[in-house]
C-alpha positions as CSV (number, residue, x, y, z in Angstrom):
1,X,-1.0,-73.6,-112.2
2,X,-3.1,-76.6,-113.0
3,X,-2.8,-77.9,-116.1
4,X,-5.7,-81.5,-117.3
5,X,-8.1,-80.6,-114.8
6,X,-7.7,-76.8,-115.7
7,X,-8.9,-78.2,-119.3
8,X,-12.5,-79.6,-117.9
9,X,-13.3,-76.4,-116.1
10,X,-12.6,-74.4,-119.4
11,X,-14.6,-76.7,-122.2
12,X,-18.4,-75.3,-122.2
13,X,-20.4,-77.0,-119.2
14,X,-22.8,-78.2,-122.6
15,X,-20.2,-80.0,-123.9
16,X,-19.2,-81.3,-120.6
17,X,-22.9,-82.0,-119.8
18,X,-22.7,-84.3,-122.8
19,X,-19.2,-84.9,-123.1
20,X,-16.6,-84.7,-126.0
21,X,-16.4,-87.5,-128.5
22,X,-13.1,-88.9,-128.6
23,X,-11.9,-89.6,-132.3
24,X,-10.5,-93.3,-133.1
25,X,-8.0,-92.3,-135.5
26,X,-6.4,-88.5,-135.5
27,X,-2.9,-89.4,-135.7
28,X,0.2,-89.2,-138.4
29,X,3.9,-89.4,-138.1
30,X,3.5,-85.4,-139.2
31,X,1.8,-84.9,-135.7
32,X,4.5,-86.6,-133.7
33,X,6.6,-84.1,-131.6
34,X,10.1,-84.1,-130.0
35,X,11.4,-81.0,-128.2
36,X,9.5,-79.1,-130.4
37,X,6.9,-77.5,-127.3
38,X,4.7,-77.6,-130.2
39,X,1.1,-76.7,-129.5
40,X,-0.2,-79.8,-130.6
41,X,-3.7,-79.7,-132.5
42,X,-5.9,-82.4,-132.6
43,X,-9.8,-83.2,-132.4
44,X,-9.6,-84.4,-128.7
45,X,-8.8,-80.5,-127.5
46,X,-7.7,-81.8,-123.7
47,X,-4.6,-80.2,-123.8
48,X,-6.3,-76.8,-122.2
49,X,-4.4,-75.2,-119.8
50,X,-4.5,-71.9,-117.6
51,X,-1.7,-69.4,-116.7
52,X,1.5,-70.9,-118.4
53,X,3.0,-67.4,-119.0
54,X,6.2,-66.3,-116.9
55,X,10.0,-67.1,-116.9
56,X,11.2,-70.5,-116.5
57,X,14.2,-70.6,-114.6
58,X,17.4,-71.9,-116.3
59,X,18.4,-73.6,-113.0
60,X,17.3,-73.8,-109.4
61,X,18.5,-74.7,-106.0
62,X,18.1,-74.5,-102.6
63,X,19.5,-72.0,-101.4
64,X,16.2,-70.4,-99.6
65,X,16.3,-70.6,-95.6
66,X,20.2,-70.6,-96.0
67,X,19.9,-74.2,-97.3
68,X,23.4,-73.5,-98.2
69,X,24.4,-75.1,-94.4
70,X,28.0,-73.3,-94.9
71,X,29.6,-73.9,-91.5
72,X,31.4,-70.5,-90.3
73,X,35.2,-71.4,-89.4
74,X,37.2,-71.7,-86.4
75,X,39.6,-68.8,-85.7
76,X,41.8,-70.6,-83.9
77,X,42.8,-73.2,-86.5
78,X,43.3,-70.8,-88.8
79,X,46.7,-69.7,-90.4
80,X,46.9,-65.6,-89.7
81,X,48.1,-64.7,-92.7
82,X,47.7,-61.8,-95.2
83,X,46.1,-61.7,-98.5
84,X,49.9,-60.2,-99.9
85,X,53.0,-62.3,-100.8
86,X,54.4,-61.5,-97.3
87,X,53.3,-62.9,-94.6
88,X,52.5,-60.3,-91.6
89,X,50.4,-61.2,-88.7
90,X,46.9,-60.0,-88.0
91,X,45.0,-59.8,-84.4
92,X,42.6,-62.4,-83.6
93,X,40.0,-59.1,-83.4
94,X,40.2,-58.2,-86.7
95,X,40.4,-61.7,-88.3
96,X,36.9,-62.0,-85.9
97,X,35.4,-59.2,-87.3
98,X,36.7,-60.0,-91.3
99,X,35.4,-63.0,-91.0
100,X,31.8,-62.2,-89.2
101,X,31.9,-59.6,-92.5
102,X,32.4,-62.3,-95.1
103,X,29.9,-64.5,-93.0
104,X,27.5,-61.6,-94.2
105,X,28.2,-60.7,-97.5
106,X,27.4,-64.3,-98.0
107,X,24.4,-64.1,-96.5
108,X,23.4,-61.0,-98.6
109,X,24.5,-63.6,-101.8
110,X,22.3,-66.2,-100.8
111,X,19.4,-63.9,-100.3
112,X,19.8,-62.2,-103.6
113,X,19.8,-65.8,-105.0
114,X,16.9,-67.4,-103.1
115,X,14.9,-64.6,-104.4
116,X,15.9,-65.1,-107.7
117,X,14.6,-68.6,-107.4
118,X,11.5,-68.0,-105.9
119,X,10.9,-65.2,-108.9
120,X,11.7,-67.7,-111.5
121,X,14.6,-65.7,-112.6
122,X,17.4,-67.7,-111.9
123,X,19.1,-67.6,-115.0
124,X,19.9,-63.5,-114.3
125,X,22.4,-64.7,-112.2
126,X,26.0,-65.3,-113.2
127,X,27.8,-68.6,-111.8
128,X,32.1,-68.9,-111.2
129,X,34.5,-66.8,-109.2
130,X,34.2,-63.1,-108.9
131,X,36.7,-60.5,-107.6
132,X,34.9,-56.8,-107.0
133,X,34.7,-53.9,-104.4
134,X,31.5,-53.6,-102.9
135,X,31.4,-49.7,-103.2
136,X,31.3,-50.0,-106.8
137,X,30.6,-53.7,-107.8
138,X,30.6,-55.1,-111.7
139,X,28.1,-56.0,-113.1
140,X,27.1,-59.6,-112.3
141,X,28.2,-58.8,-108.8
142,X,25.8,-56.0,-108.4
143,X,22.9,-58.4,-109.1
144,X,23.9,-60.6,-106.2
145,X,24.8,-58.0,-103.4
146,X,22.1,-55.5,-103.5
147,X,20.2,-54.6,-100.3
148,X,16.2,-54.9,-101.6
149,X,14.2,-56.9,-103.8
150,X,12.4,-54.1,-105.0
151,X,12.2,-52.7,-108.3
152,X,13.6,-56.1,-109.2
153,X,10.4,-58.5,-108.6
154,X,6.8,-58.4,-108.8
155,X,6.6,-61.4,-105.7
156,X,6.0,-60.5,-101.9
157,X,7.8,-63.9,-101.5
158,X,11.0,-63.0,-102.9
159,X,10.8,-60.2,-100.3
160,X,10.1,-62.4,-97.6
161,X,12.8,-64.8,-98.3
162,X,15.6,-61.9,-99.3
163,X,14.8,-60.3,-95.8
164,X,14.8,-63.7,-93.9
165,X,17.8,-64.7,-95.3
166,X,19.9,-61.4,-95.2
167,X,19.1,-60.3,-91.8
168,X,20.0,-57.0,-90.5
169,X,20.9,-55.1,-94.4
170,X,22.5,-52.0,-91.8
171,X,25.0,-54.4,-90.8
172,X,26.7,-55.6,-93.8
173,X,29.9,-53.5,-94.9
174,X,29.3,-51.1,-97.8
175,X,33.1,-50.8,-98.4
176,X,35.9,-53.5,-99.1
177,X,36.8,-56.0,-101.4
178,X,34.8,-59.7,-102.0
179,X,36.2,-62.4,-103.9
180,X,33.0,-65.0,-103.5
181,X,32.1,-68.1,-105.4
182,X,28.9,-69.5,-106.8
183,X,28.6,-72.6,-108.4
184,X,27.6,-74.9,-111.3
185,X,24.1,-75.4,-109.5
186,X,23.9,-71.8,-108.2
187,X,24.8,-72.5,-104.8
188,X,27.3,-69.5,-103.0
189,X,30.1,-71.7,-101.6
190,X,33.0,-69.4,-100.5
191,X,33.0,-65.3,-99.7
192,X,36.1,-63.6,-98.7
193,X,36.0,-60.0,-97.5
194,X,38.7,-58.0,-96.7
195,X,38.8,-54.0,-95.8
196,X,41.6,-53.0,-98.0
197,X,44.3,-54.8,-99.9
198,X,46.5,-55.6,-97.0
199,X,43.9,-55.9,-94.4
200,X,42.5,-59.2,-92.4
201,X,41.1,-61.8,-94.7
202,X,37.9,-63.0,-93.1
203,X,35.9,-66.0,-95.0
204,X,33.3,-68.2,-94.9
205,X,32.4,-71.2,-96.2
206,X,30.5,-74.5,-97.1
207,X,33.0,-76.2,-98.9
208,X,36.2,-76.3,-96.6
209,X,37.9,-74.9,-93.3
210,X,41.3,-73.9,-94.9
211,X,42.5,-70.4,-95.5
212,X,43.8,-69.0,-98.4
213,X,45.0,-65.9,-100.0
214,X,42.8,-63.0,-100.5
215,X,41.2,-64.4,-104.5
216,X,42.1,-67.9,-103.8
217,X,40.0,-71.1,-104.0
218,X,41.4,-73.3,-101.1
219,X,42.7,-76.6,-102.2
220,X,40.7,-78.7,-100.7
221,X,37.9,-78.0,-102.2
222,X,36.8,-77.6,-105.8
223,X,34.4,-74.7,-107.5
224,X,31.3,-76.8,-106.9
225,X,31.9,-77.6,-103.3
226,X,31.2,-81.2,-104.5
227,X,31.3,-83.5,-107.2
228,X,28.9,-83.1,-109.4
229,X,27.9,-84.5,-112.7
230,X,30.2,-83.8,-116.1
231,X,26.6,-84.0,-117.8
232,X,24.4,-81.5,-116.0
233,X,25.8,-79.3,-118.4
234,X,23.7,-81.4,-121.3
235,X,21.4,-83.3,-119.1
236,X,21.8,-86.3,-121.3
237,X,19.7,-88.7,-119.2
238,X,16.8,-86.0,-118.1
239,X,16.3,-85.0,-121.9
240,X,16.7,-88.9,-122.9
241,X,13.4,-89.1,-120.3
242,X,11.8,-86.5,-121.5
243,X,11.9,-87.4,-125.3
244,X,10.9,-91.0,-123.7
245,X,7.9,-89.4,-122.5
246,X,7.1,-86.8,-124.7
247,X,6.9,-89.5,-127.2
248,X,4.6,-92.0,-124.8
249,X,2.4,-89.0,-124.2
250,X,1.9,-88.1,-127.8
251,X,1.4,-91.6,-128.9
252,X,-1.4,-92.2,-126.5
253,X,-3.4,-89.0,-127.7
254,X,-2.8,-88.6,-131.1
255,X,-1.5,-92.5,-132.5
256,X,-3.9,-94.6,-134.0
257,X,-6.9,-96.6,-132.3
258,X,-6.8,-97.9,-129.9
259,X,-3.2,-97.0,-129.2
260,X,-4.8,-93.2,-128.5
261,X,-7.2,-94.6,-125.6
262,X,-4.4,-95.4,-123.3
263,X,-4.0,-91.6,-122.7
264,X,-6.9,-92.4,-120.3
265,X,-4.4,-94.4,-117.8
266,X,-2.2,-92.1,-117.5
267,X,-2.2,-89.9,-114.3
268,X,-2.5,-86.3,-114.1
269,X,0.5,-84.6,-114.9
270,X,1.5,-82.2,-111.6
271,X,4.2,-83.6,-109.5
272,X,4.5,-86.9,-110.7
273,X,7.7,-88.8,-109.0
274,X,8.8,-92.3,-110.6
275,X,10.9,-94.5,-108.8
276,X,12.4,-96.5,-111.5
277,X,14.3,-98.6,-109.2
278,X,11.8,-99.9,-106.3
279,X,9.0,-99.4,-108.9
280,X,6.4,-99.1,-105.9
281,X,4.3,-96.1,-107.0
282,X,3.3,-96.0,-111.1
283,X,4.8,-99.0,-111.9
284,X,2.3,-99.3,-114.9
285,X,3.6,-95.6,-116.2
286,X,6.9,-96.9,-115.9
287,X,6.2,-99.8,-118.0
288,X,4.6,-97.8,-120.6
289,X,7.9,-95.4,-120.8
290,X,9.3,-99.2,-121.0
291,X,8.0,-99.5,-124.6
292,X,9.4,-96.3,-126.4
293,X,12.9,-96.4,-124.6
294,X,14.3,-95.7,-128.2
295,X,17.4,-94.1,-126.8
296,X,18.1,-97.5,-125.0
297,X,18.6,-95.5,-122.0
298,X,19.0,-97.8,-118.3
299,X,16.1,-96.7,-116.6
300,X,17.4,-96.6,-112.8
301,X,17.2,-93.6,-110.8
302,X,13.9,-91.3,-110.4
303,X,12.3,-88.9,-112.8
304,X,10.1,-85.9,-111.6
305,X,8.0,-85.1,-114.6
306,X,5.2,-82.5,-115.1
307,X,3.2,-81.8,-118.1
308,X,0.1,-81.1,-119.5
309,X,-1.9,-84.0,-121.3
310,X,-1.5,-83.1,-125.5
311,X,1.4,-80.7,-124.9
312,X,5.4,-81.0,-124.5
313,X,6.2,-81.6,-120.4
314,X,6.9,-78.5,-118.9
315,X,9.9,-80.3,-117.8
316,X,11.3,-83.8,-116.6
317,X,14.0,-84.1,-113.9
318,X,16.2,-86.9,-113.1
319,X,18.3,-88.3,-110.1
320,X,20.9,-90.6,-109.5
321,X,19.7,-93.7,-107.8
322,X,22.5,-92.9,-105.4
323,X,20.8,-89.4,-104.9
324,X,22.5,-86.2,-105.1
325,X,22.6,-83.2,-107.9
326,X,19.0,-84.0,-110.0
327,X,19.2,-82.9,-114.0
328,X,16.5,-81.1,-115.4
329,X,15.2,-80.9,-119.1
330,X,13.1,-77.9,-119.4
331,X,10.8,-77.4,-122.8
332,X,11.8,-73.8,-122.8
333,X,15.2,-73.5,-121.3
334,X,17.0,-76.7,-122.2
335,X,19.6,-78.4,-119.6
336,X,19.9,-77.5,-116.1
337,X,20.8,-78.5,-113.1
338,X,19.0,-78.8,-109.1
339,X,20.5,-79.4,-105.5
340,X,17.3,-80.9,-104.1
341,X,18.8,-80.8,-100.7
342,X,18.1,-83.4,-98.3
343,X,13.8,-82.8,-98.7
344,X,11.8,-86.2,-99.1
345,X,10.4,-86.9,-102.9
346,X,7.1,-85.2,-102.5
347,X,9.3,-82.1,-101.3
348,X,11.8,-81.7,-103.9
349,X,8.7,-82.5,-106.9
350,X,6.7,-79.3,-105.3
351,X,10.1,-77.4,-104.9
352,X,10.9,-78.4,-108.4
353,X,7.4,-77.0,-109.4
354,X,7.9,-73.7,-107.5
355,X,11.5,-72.7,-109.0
356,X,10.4,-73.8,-112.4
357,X,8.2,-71.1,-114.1
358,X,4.9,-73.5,-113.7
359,X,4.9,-73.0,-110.0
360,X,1.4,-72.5,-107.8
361,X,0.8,-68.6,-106.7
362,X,-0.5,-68.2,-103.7
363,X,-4.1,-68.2,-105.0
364,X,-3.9,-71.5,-107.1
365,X,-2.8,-73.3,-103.7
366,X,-6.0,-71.5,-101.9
367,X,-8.0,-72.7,-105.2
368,X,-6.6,-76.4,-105.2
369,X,-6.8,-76.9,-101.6
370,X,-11.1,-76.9,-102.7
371,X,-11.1,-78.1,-105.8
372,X,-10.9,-82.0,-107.3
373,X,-11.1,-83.1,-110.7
374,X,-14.2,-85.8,-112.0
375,X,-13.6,-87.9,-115.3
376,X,-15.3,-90.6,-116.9
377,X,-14.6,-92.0,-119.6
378,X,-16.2,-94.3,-122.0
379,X,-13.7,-95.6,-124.7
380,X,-13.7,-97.1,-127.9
381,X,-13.8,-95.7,-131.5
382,X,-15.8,-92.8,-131.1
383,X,-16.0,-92.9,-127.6
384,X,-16.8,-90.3,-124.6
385,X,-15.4,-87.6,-122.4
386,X,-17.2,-86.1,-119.4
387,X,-15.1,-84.2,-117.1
388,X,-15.5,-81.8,-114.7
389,X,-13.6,-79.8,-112.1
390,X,-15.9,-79.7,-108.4
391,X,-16.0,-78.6,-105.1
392,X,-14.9,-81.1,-102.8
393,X,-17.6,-80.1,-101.0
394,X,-20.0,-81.9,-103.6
395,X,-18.5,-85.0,-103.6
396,X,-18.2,-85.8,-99.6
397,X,-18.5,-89.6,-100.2
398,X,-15.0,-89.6,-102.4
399,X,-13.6,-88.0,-99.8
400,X,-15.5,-90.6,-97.4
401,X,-14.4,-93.8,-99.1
402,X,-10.6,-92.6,-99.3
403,X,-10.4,-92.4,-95.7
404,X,-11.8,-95.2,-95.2
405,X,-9.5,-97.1,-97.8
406,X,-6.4,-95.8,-95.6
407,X,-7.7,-96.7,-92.8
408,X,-7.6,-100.4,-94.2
409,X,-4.2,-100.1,-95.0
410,X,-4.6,-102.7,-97.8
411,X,-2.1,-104.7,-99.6
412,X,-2.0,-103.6,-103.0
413,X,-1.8,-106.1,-106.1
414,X,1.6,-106.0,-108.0
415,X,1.2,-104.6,-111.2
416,X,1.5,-107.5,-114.1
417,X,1.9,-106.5,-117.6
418,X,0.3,-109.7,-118.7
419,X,-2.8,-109.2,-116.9
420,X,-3.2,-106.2,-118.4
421,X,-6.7,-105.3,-120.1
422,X,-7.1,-103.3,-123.2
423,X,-9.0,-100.4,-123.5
424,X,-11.8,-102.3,-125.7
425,X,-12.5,-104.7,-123.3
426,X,-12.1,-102.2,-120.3
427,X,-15.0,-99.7,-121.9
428,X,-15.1,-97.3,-119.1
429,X,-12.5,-95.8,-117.1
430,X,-14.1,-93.3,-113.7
431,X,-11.4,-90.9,-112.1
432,X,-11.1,-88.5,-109.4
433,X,-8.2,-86.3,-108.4
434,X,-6.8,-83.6,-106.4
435,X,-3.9,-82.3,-105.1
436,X,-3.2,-82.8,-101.1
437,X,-1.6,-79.9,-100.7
438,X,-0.4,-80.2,-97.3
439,X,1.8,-83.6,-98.3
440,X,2.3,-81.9,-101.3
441,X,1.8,-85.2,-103.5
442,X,-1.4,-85.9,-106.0
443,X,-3.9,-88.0,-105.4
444,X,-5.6,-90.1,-108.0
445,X,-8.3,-93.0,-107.3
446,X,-9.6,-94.7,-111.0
447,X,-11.0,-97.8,-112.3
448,X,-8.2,-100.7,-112.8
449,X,-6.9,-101.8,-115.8
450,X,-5.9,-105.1,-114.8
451,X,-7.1,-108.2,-113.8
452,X,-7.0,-109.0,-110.1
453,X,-7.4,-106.1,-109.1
454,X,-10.6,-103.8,-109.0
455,X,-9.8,-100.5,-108.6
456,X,-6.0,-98.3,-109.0
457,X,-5.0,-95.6,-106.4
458,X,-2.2,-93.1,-106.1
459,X,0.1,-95.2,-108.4
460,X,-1.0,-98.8,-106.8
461,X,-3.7,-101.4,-107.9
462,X,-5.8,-102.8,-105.1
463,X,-8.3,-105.5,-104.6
464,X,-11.1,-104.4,-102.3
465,X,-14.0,-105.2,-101.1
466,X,-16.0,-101.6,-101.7
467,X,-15.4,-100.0,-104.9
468,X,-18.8,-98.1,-104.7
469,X,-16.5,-94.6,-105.6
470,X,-16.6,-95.7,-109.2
471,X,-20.0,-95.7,-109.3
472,X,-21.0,-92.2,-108.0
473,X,-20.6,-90.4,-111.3
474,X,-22.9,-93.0,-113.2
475,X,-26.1,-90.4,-112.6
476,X,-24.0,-87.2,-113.9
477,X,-21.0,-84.9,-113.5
478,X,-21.5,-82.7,-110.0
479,X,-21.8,-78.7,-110.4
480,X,-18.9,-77.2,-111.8
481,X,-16.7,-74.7,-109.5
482,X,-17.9,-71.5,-111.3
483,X,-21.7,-73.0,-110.7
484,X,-21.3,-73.8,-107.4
485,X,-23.3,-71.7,-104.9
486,X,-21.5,-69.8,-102.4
């Protein structure tokens, strides 16, 4: 879903023709939010948004394209032993073919899980160690070893993934007995599978090469697999970040003038990814955060943050600088936790997106991949709006200049807090944006707001030459999408 530019296609193209008036005072300690998710109501009405409905998942991971990377064990290094007290020995044949069955139960476990994921409905799914017979499995089991996704989800790409990952369904047993484990972050790490009680014990794994008895954790590995955060369970420091933001947000739109103009720096809110560390991308956002840190929190690490200008975030995640397990503070569903696997930022902020409940169908990406979003904004008490979501096709010389600007491969301007320049004195702020949906990262190209530098551009300020892209709305907003002829 799209969420600020969704709110310039929906305002009336005759108030976008003339724009919306943007109140200098509208704000009280009344209107100030926390975790509330409060539809916030106040006279500046950008906090439209388009298909939030559906399931947020209670945690993600992934475990799609058996990203679980279990390695299947050696036979030969392994103790032949039974699942009973007594030890009795079994032939290398049947430990082969135990084992090959465990290897695909817990391929059947991974599928069920990857299309929980992909249908938003991760939270179904029950995490810890589980005994049960296949023939007639309990409960949680069943929800993680059937053979189809459907009747369960509405989503031809929980299908795709469940088949992909499952492989042949005619070849996994129907009968025997499972002891499997899935942890903390929803990740199956162990599957035993043995015919009967007495029978080989074949396993696989991603977590250790030892054997065990049949219903046994081996010792040299723990119920995550890895070590993992005490505080996933709470996500201290993702909520801290989020309240940190939440607050930010809030401030800039509803606080009192000229606090509330600042709203227009900030960038659109779909798969924003803050550095906190290096600081190289959104350095000025980060600063901002910097100034209602009431928690006192040490900002390190990185945050992966999407929301809707005026509302709540959908949800902030955070990381480790060290990298690893990533918490997630969801404005529905609380704490979580999300194994971002070893994906690039960009990656993990769309796969974030797409397990999260405010994830792109298939026809939003077709949508997005045409569309861009046009602002311009004129601020001061009682200042102007104009926005508008466009073809690309109608505004070739954005699309012209940007090129060109990468192909200069310019230095950009480190971002000074001093040099900053207040929204009076700025008077006008021009943006365009899109999403680049084959990097999977936003793009955003607006007016600077500080000095020594002229214009601001995915995250970075810049001093160049040719800035003429901040000039092409002065003569009017192009033709809105739903006006555009075919």
């Amino acid at each position: 879903m799209r969420k600020i530019n969704d709110m310039l296609k929906l305002i009336p193209p005759d108030e976008l023709n003339g724009g919306i008036t943007m109140k200098g005072t509208n704000g009280t300690d009344d209107n100030k939010s926390n975790i509330s998710c409060s539809n916030k109501k106040n006279t500046n009405e950008i906090r439209l948004r388009r298909g939030t409905s559906g399931i947020v998942a209670a945690a993600l991971v992934l475990a799609i394209g058996g990203g679980a990377l279990a390695i299947a064990l050696n036979r030969k290094d392994s103790a032949k032993t039974s699942p009973a007290s007594s030890v009795s020995a079994v032939s290398d044949d049947a430990l082969a073919e135990a084992d090959s069955n465990a290897r695909k139960v817990y391929n059947l476990i991974n599928a069920n899980i990857s299309a929980y994921i992909v249908s938003g409905k991760l939270k179904e799914v029950a995490t810890g160690s589980f005994k049960t017979d296949l023939a007639s499995p309990d409960s949680d089991s069943a929800k993680v070893l059937t053979r189809s996704t459907q009747d369960r989800f509405n989503d031809p790409d929980a299908e795709k993934y469940f088949t992909e990952i499952a492989g042949s369904i005619a070849d996994i047993p129907e009968t025997g007995e499972i002891f499997y484990v899935v942890n903390e972050r929803f990740k199956p790490v162990f599957v035993q599978y043995r015919a009967y009680e007495g029978a080989a014990v074949g396993q696989f794994s991603s977590v250790t090469d030892g054997r065990t008895e049949f219903g046994k954790l081996p010792e040299t590995a723990d119920s995550t697999g890895e070590n993992t955060a005490a505080d996933v369970k709470t996500a201290e420091h993702a909520k801290a970040f989020y309240d940190i933001f939440n607050r930010m947000q809030d401030d800039y739109l509803n606080g009192e003038y000229p606090i509330n103009q600042n709203w227009a720096m900030l960038p659109p809110g779909e798969l924003v990814v803050l550095d906190l560390d290096k600081r190289d991308r959104y350095a000025d956002l980060i600063w901002r955060m910097e100034g209602y840190n009431a928690e006192n929190v040490e900002f390190t690490g990185k945050l992966f943050i999407e929301y809707a200008l005026g509302n709540d975030p959908d949800f902030v995640a955070w990381q480790p600088a060290e990298g690893g397990l990533i918490e997630v503070w969801f404005c529905n569903d609380g704490a979580t936790g999300f194994n971002p696997g070893d994906y690039p930022d960009n990656e993990t902020a769309w796969n974030l997106k797409q397990g999260s409940g405010y994830s792109y169908d298939e026809a939003d990406i077709g949508m997005i991949a045409n569309e861009m979003g046009c602002k311009r904004c004129i601020l001061g008490a009682g200042g102007l709006l104009q926005g508008r979501i466009t073809e690309r096709s109608n505004m070739p010389k954005v699309f012209e200049w940007y090129e060109s600007f990468l192909a200069g491969n310019f230095e950009p301007v480190k971002f000074n807090a001093k040099k900053l320049i207040s929204p009076e004195k700025l008077e006008k702020v021009v943006e365009y944006n899109w999403i680049d949906t084959e990097k999977k990262e936003p793009v955003i190209i607006r007016t600077s707001d500080i000095e020594g530098a002229n214009i601001y551009v995915n995250g970075r300020y810049y001093n160049v030459e040719d800035t003429s892209v901040l000039t092409l709305l002065d003569d009017g907003m192009p033709l809105p999408v739903n006006n555009t002829p075919a």
